[in-house]
C-alpha positions in Angstrom: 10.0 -6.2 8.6 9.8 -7.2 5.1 12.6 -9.6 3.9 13.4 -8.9 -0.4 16.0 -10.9 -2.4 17.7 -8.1 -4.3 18.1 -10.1 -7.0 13.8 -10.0 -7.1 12.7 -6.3 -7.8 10.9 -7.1 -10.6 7.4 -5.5 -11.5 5.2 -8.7 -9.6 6.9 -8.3 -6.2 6.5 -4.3 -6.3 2.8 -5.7 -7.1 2.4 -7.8 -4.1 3.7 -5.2 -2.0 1.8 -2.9 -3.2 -1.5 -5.2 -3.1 -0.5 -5.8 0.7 -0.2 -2.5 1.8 -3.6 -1.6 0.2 -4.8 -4.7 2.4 -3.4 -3.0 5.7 -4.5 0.4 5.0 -8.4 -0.9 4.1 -8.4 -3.2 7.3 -7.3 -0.2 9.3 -8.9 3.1 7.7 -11.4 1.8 5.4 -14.1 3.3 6.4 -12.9 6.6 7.1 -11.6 6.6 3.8 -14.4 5.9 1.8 -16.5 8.7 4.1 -13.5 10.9 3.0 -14.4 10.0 -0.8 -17.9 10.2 -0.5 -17.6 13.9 0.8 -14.7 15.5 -1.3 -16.6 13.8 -4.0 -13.3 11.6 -5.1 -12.9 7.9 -6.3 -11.8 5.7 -3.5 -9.7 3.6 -4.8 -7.2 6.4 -5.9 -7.5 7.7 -2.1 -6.4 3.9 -1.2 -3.6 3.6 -3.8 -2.3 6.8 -2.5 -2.6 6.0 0.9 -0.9 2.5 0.0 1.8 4.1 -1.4 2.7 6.4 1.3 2.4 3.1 3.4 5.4 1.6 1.8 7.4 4.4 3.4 6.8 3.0 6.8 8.1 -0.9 5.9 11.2 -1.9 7.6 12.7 -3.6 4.4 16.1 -6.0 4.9 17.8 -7.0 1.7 19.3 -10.2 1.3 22.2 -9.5 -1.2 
């Protein structure tokens, strides 16, 4: 679970989550993704953000209000 102030929404903390998913999806599928680049002949890092992204989806977020 990820604990947010919802007073705290701001541009930085969408950053760190962001940056954190990134760091779970690269520990876990890393290297499958970069194979994936390498053969469809597409940047990795926009495969990763992506794949961060959808990520997100899958946090258990509780708001503190």
């Amino acid at each position: 679970m990820i604990y947010l102030n919802y007073n705290n929404l701001d541009e930085e903390t969408q950053q760190h989550l962001l940056s954190v998913s990134k760091e779970e999806i690269e520990n876990k599928f890393g290297t499958d993704l970069k194979i994936y680049a390498k053969e469809n002949h597409l940047e990795y890092e926009t495969i990763l953000y992506e794949e961060a992204v959808k990520n997100l989806y899958a946090y258990t977020y509780v708001f503190n209000i």
